[in-house]
N, C-alpha and C positions, 0 to 999 in steps of 0.2 A: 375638095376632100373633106371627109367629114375626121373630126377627131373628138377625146375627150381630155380633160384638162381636171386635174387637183389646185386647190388651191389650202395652198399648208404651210405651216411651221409651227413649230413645236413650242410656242407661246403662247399665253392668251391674250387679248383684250390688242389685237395688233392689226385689227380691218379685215380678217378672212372672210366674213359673211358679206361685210359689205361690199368689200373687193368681187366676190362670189354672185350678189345680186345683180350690180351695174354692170358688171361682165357679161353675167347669163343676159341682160336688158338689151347691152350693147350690141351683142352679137344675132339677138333678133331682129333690132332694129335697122342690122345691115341687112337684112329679109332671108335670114335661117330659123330653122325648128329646132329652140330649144330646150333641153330640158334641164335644171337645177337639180342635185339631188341632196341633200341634207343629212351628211353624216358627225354632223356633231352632236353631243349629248345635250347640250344646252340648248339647240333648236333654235338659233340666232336666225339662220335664214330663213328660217319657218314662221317664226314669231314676226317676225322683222317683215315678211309678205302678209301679214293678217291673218294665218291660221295659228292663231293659240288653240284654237277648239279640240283642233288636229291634231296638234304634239299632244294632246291625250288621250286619242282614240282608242279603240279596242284591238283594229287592224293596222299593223305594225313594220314593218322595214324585214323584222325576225320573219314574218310570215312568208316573205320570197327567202330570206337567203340560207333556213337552218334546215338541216334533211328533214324533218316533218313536215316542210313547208309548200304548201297545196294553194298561194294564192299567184298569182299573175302580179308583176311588177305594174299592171296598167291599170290594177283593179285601187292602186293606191295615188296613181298622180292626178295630181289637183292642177285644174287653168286657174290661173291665178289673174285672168285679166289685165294681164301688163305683158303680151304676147310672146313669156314664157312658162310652161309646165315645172311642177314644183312634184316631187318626192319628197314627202315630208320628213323631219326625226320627230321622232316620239319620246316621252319621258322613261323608256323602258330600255332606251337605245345602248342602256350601260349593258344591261344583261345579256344583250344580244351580241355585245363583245363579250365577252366571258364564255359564251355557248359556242362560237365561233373556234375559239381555240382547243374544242374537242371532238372536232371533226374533220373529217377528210379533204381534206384543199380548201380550209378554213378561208384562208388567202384569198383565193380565188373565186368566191361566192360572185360578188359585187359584178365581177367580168362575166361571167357565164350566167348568169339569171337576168342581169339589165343591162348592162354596159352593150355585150355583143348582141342582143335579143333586138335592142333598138336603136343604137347608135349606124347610121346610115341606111336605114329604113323606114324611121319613122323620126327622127331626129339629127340635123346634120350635126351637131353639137352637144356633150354632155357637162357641163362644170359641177364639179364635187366639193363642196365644201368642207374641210377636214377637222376630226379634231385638235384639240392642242396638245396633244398626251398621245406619246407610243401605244401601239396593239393592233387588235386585227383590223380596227377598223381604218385605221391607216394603211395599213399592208391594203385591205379590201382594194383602197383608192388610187394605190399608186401603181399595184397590179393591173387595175385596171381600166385606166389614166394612160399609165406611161410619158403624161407629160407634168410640168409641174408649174403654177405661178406661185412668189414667193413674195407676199406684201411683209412690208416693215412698219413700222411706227419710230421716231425720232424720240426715242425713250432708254431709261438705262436696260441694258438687257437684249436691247435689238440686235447688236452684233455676235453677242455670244447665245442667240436663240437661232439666227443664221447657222451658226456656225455646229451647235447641238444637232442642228436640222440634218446639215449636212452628213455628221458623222455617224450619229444615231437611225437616222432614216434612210439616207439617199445614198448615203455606199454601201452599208448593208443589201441593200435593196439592187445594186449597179450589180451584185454577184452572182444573181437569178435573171435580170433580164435589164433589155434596154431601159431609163431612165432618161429622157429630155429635161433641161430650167429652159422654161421660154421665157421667161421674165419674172426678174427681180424688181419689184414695185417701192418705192420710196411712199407712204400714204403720211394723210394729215400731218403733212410740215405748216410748220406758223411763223417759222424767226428768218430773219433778214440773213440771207447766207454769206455777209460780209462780216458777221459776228461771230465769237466763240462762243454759241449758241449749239443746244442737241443736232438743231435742221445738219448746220454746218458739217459737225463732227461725222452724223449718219453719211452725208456726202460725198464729204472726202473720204472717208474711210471705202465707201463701198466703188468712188473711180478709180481707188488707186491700185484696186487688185485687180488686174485684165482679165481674169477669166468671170469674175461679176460685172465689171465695167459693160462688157460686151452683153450681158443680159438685161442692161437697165435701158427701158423704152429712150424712145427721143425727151421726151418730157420728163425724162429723170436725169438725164444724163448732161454736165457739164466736164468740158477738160480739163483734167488735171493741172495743166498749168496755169487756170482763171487764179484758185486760190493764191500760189505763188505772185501773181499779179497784182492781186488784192492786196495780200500784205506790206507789200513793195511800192504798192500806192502810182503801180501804172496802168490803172485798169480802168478806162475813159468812156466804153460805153454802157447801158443799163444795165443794172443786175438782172443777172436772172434768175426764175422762181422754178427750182427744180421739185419735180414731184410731185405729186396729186395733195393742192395744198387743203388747206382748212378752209371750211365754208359750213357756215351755219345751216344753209339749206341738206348738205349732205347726212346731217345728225339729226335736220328733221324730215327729210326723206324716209328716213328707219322709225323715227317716231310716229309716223304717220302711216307705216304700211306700204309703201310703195318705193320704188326703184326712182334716183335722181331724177330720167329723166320724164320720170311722169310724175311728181313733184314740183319741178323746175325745170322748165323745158330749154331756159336762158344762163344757166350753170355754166359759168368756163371751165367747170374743170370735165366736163362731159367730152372736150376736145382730148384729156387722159384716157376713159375710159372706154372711149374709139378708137383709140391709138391701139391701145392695148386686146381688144377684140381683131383688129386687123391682124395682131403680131399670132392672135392662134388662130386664126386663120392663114397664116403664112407660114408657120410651123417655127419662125423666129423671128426676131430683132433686126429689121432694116435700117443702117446709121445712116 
């Protein structure tokens, strides 16, 4: 089944692009056609795959999606040699949310010009990288998505940017049409989860609510009763390391232009971002 996926929340600086990269990598690497498309202003995934050139082109994302617009979604995607197709963002991508909100099914550009034009025709896979800030260009993604992965960072502010997400983006949006969370992603944990350390607190925090618990991968997920075990001093076998941790290679994966596993081909945490391509290919969370 082919599908598309957002990858969003309403923070910055918290792994969407890269969550965004290794996914789109992942899910070709399991032998699909995918495509990335780059709707953040800042052009993380764009910059981050080696086209800086491209986030300042002339021919633009506005060119498919505003009623003047006479080009072909296919006349802008780039092979990026890492056996997934990239849709760039451009530095202009601000304007083209703003022009969006004065037209007719503003919302609905993203889905009817690229999403449904190629998604299981010419790509079994679409991942959208989102921005961090409400507008149309979010509405664009999640219209035309319909599903959603939702990375975190172990920092202050991650719970209450979930939670923004939620009320701001994902129920508003629940009132016009279906919304899927395939998964809630725990990214760059670094602290021993037996300490009151960020790792810890993100953890617990996010098993103990069942309706997130149930969206976090195998590799993010421990039970709720470990911590209680922990502090209680009966907990005899190894820690375990929840979540896609910290790895040097990962930060220069991005510094280098390229996707994890074409970086690093020997990366444990690649065994994550497998996991996590299986779960949208499966439509959810197998525990």
């Amino acid at each position: 089944m082919s599908r598309a996926v957002s990858v969003c929340l309403l923070k910055g600086g918290i792994g969407k692009s890269t969550t965004s990269i290794n996914l789109a990598r992942e899910l070709a690497h399991r032998g699909s056609n995918v495509l990335l498309v780059d709707l953040d202003p800042n052009g993380h995934a764009t910059t981050g795959l080696g086209f800086g050139e491209e986030f300042y082109s002339e021919a633009h994302l506005g060119d498919v999606l505003l009623d003047d617009a006479d080009t072909e979604p296919r006349e802008l995607i780039l092979e990026t040699g890492f056996e997934i197709d990239l849709l760039p963002s451009n530095d202009r991508i601000e304007q083209v949310e703003s022009d969006l909100g004065g037209v007719m099914m503003g919302s609905a550009r993203l889905k009817q010009r690229v999403v449904d034009p190629l998604l299981g025709d010419e790509y079994d896979y679409v991942v959208v990288d989102c921005p961090a800030a409400r507008g149309k260009l979010n509405d664009n993604a999640l219209y035309a998505t319909q599903n959603l992965v939702l990375p975190m960072r172990p920092e202050s502010g991650a719970l209450s940017g979930l939670e923004k997400t939620v009320k701001r983006l994902i129920q508003p949006a629940r009132e016009h049409f279906d919304l899927e969370i395939l998964a809630v992603v725990p990214t760059d944990l670094r602290d021993r989860i037996d300490h009151d350390r960020p790792t810890r607190r993100l953890i617990e925090a996010l098993v103990s609510k069942p309706n997130i618990a149930s969206k976090l991968p195998n590799f993010a997920y421990t039970d709720p009763s470990f911590f209680e075990a922990i502090d209680n001093g009966s907990w005899d076998d190894d820690l375990p390391k929840p979540g896609i941790r910290h790895r040097s290679a990962i930060d220069a994966s991005i510094r280098d232009h390229m996707p994890l596993r074409d970086y690093d081909s020997s990366c444990d945490q690649l065994e994550c971002y497998d996991e996590l391509a299986q779960i949208i290919e499966n439509g959810e969370v197998n525990r």
